[in-house]
C-alpha positions in Angstrom: 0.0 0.0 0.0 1.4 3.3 -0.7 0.4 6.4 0.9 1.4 10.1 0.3 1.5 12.4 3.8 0.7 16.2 2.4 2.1 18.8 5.1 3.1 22.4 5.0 7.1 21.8 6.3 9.1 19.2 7.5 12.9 18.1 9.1 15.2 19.8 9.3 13.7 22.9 7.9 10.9 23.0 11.1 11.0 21.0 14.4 7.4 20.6 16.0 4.8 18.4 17.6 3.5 17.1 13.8 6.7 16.8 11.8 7.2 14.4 15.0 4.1 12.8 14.5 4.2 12.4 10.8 7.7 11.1 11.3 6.9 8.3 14.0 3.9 7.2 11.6 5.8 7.3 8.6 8.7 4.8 10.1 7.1 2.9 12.0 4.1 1.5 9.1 6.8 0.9 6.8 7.4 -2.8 8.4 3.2 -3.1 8.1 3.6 -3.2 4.8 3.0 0.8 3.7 5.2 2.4 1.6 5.2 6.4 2.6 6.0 9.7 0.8 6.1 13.3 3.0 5.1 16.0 0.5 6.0 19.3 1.9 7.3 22.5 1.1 11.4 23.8 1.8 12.9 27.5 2.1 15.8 25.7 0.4 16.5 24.1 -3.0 14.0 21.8 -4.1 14.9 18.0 -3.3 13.8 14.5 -2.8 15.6 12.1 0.1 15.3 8.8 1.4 15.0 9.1 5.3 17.1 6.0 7.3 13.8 4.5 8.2 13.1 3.8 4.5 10.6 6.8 4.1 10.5 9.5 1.0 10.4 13.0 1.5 9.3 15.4 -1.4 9.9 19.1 -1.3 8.9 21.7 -3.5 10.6 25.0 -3.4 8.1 27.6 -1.2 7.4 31.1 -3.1 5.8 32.5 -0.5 5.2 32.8 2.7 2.1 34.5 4.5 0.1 34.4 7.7 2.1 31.0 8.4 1.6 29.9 5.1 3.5 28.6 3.1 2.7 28.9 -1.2 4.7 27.2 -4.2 3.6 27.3 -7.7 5.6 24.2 -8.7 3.8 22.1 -5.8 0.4 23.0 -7.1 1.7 22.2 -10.4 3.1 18.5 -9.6 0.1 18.0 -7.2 -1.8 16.0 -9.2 1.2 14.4 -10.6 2.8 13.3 -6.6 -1.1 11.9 -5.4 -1.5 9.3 -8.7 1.7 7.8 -6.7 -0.3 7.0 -4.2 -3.6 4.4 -3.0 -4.3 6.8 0.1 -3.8 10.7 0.8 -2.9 11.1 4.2 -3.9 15.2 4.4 -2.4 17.1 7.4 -3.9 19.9 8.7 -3.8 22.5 9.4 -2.3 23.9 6.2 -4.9 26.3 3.8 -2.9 25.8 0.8 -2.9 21.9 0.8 -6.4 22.5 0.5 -6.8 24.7 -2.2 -4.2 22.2 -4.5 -6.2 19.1 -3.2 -9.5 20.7 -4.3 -8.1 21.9 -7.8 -6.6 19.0 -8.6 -9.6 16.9 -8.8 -8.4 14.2 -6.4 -10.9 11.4 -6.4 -8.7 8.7 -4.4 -9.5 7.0 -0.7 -8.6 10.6 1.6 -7.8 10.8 5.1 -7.2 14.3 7.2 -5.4 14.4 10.6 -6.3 17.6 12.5 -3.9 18.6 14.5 -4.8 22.0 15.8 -7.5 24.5 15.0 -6.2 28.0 13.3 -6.1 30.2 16.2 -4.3 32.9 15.8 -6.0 33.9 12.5 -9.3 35.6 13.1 -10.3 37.3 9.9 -8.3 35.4 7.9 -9.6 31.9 9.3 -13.2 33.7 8.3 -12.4 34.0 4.6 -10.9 30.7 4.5 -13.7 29.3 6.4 -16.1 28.1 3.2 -12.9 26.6 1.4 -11.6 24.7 4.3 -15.3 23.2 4.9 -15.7 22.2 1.1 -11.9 20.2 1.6 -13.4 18.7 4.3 -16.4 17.5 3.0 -14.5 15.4 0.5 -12.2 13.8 3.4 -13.5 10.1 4.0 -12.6 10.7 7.2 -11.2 12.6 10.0 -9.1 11.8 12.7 -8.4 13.8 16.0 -5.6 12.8 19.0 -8.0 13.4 21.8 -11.3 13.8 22.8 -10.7 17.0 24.0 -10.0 18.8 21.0 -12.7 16.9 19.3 -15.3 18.2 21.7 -13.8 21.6 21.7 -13.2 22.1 18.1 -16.0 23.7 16.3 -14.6 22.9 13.0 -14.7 19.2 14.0 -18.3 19.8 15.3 -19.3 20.3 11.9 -18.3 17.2 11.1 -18.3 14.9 14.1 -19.8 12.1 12.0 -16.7 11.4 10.0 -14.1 12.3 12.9 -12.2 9.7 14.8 -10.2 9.1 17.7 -6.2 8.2 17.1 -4.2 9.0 19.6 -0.5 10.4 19.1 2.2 7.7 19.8 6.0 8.0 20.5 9.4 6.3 19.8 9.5 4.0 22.7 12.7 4.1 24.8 13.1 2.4 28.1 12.9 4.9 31.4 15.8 5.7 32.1 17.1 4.2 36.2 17.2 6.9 38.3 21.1 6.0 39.4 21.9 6.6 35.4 25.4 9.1 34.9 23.6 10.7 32.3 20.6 11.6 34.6 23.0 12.1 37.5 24.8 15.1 35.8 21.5 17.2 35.3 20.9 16.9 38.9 24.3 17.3 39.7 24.1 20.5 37.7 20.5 22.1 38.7 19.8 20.5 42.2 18.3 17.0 42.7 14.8 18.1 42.2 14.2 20.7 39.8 11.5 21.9 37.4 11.3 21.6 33.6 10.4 22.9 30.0 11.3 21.3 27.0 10.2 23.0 23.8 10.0 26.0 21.2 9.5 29.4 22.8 6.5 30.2 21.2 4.0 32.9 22.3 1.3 29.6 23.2 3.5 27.9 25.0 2.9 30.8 27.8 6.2 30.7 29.4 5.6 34.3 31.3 2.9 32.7 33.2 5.5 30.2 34.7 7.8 33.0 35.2 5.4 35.0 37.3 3.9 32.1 38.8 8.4 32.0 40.4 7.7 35.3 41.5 9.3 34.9 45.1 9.6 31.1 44.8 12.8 29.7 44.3 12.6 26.2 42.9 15.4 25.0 40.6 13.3 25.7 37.0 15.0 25.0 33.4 14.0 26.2 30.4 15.0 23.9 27.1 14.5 25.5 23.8 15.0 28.1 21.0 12.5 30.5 19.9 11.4 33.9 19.4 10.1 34.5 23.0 13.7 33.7 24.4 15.0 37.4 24.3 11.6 38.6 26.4 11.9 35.8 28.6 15.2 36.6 29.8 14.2 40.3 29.9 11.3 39.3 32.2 13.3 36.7 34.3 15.3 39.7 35.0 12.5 41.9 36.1 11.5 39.2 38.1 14.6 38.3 39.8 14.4 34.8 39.2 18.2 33.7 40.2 17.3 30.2 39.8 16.1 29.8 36.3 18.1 28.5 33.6 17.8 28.5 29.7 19.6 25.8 27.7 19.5 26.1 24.2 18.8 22.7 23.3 19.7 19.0 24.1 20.3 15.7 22.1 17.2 13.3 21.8 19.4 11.4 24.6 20.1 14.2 26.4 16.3 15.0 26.4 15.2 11.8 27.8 18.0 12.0 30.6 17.0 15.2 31.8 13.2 14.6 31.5 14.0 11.2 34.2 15.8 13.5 36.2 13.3 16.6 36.6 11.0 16.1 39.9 8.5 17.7 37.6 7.8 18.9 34.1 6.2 22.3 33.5 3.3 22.9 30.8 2.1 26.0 30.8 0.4 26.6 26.7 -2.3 28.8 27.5 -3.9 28.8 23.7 -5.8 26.2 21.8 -2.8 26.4 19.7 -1.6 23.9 22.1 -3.5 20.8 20.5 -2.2 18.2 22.1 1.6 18.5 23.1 3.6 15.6 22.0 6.6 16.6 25.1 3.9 15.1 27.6 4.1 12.1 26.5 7.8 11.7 26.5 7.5 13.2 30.1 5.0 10.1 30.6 7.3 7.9 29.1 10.6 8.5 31.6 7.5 8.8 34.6 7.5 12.3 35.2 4.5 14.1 36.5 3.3 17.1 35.5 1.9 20.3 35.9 -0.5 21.5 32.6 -3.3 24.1 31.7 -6.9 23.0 31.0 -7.5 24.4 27.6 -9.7 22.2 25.9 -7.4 20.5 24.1 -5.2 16.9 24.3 -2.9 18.3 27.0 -5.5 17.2 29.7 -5.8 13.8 27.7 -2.0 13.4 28.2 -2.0 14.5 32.2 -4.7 13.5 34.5 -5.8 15.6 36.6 -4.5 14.4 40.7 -3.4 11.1 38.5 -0.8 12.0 36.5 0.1 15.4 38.2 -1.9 19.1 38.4 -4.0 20.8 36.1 -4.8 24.6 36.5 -6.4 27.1 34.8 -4.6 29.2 31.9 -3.2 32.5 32.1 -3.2 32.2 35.9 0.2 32.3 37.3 -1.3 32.3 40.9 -2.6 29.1 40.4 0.3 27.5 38.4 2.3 28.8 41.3 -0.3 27.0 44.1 0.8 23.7 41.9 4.3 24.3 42.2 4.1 24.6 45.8 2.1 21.4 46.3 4.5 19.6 44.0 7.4 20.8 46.0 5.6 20.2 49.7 4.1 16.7 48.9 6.8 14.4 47.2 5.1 11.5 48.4 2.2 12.3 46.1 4.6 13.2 43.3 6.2 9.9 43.2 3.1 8.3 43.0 1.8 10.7 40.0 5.1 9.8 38.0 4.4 5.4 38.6 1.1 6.7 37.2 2.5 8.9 34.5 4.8 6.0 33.1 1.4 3.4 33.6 -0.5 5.9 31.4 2.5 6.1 28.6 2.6 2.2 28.4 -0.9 2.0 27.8 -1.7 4.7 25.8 1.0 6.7 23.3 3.3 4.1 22.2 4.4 4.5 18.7 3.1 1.2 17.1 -0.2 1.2 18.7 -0.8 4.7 16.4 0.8 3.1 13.5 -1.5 -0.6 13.9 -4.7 2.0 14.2 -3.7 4.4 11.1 -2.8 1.3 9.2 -5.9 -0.3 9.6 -7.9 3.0 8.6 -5.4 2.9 5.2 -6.8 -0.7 5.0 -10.8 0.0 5.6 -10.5 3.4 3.6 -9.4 1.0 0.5 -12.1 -1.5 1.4 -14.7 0.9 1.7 -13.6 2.7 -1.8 -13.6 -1.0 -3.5 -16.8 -2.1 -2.7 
């Protein structure tokens, strides 16, 4: 079986939640059986690579770029000519333009959409787009969301709750880490042996100054992984603040990540926006049994981290209450402990890599059924 993934942007040009995603589900159906192709967009020179994991990647040279959107003239011109390749179109949303060349194009084969996120920061522009985006997906067999959250709170996938699925988000699986591990043993050794974390882009959703008001006059060990444009103001307000005992770190190595995710007492959420659709770093907390602390925005976050089960969830955009949490994390590490057995429990059973690829595999399979009968 052959299936085309259709995104706006991909590794190494952009690192985020669904390059991840797309990624983990491209490697990890290859040894079902499913031959993939990623079909995105580049900044750079127009190119087509084979990744180690036996995937294709396509990209097409982007023209422009607007309102995060990214437009190319030759990818609308070899759309048609990429999707007879393929027995399924795996759409990605959101990205406006891959609907525009889907719906030109005259595609007619079996069609699946994951929704990641809703537009949110787009308000006027989301309005005009609104009628096209509909009509794309109307022609989607179906639709498939990573939580129930974002299902219920998405009023785009309201429209069309008949057709939209549950598949949850899976990871690479590594092994937690033992806590007595050197690697693990130097972040502690570094920051403290319990300290607080971040791990990911410095994006205005990812509401970092909440955390950093929440430290107001607390001061727990707190680290900050990442590159972004928010760094600059961060460090300007940590300032302000007089935070002495937060630190940035650029970035870490995949191994590096994991080590210093097992030896965090606690890893800090604090997206504050929709934008925030499911957040694929809570898992890999999950995975190395780190509890957390994560804002209820109607999204997958609260999917990820039970509330009093997996760690805390407060409301967003309230730095008193995200600082309440921190306390009670820091006061009861008898209750933390338990939330991170929990935590690991809930990654086992829930976002493992191959369980996502078995489930999107067998839609590939029931989509062709369905479209041969």
């Amino acid at each position: 079986m052959r299936v085309l993934h259709v995104l706006k942007t991909f590794f190494p040009d952009t690192y985020g939640g669904i390059e991840q995603v797309v990624h983990t589900l491209a490697s990890h159906t290859q040894p079902l059986g499913i031959e993939n192709r990623v079909l995105v967009l580049t900044p750079g020179n127009p190119r087509r690579d084979i990744q180690p994991s036996g995937y294709e990647v396509i990209r097409y040279k982007r023209d422009l770029y607007i309102a995060s959107t990214g437009f190319s003239l030759s990818f609308l011109a070899n759309f048609k000519k990429e999707a007879a390749w393929a027995d399924v179109m795996h759409m990605h949303f959101p990205w406006p333009y891959a609907d525009f060349c889907y719906l030109l194009s005259g595609i007619k084969k079996p069609s699946l959409l994951s929704y990641h996120s809703d537009v949110v920061n787009q308000v006027q522009l989301n309005k005009l787009y609104a009628p096209l985006r509909d009509r794309f997906f109307a022609k989607m067999d179906k639709i498939y969301a990573a939580s129930p959250g974002i299902i219920q709170s998405s009023p785009v996938l309201q429209k069309f709750k008949n057709k939209t699925q549950l598949i949850t988000y899976g990871i690479e699986h590594f092994a937690q880490l033992p806590a007595e591990d050197p690697a693990v043993k130097v972040w502690q050794e570094k920051f403290g042996p319990r300290f607080f974390l971040f791990l990911g882009a410095l994006r205005y959703y990812k509401g970092l100054h909440v955390l950093l008001d929440a430290l107001k006059g607390r001061d727990y060990p707190t680290v900050i992984v990442g590159r972004g444009d928010q760094h600059d103001a961060l460090l300007a307000q940590s300032r302000q603040l007089g935070l002495t005992n937060l630190h940035f770190v650029p970035e870490v190595t995949n191994q590096e990540k994991r080590s210093i995710m097992r030896a965090a007492y606690g890893f800090v959420f604090p997206s504050h926006m929709p934008s925030e659709a499911f957040g694929v770093v809570l898992a890999e907390a999950a995975q190395q049994g780190t509890p957390m602390i994560s804002c209820e925005i109607g999204t997958g976050t609260s999917y990820v981290n039970l509330a009093e089960q997996t760690g805390l969830i407060v409301p967003p955009s309230d730095a008193v209450s995200f600082g309440q949490a921190l306390d009670t994390f820091w006061q009861q590490p008898e209750r933390v402990s338990l939330w991170g057995r929990n935590a690991l429990v809930r990654y086992e059973q829930n976002f493992k890599a191959e369980t996502m690829a078995r489930r999107y595999a067998d839609a590939y399979q029931d989509l062709l059924g369905s479209h041969s009968e």
